[in-house]
C-alpha positions as CSV (number, residue, x, y, z in Angstrom):
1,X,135.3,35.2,7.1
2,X,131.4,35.4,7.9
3,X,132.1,33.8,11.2
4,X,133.7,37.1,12.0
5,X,130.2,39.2,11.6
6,X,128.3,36.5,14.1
7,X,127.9,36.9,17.6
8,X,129.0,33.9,19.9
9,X,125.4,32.1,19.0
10,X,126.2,32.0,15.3
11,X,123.5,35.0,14.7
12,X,124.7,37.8,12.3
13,X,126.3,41.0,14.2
14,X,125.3,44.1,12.5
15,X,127.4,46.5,15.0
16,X,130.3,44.2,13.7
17,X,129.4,44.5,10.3
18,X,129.4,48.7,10.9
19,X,132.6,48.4,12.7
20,X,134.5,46.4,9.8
21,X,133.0,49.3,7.4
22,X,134.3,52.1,9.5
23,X,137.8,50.6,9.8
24,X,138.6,49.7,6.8
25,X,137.6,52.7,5.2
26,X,139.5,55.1,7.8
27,X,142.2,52.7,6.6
28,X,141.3,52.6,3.1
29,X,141.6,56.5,2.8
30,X,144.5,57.0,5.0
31,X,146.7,54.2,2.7
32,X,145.7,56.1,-0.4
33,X,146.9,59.4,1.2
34,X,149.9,58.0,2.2
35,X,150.2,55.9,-1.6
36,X,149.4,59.1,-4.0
37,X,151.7,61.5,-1.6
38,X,154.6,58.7,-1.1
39,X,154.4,60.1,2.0
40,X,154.0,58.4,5.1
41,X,151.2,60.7,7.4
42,X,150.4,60.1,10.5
43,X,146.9,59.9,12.3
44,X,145.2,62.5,13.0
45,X,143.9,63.3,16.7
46,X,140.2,63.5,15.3
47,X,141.1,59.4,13.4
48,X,142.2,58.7,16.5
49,X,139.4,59.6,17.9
50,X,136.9,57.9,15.5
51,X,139.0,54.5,16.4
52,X,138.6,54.9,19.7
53,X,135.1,55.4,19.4
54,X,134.6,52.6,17.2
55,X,136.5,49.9,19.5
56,X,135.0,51.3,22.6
57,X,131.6,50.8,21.6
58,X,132.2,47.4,20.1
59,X,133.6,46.5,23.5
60,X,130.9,48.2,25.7
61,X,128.3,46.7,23.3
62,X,130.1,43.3,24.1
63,X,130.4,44.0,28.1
64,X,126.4,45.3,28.0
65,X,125.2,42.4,26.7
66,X,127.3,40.2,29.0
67,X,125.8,42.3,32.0
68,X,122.3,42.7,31.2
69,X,121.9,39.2,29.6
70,X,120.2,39.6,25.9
71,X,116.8,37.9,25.8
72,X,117.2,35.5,23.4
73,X,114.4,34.6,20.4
């Protein structure tokens, strides 16, 4: 599991750590919704939204980095 939070060089990945947080609890609160309603909602455009957000800037984080080349330490 903490392989998942380290960038390809084994160091810990803080953006991934902030994504994980943000996804699980837009998912979190969107399963207890749907749980204490027993009703099944769907997403909002503004979840949607936040999603989007969050997988775009993991992957334009990724494709930066790639680019530019990250000076290592």
């Amino acid at each position: 599991m903490s392989k998942a939070f380290q960038d390809d060089e084994g160091n810990s990945s803080s953006m991934r750590i902030v994504w994980a947080i943000c996804v699980l609890t837009v998912m979190g609160v969107w399963a207890y919704v749907c749980i204490s309603t027993d009703k099944l909602w769907s997403f909002s455009v503004g979840d949607a939204t936040l999603m989007a957000f969050l997988f775009g800037g993991k992957v334009g984080q990724k494709y930066l980095e790639k680019k530019n080349g990250v000076p290592k330490e």
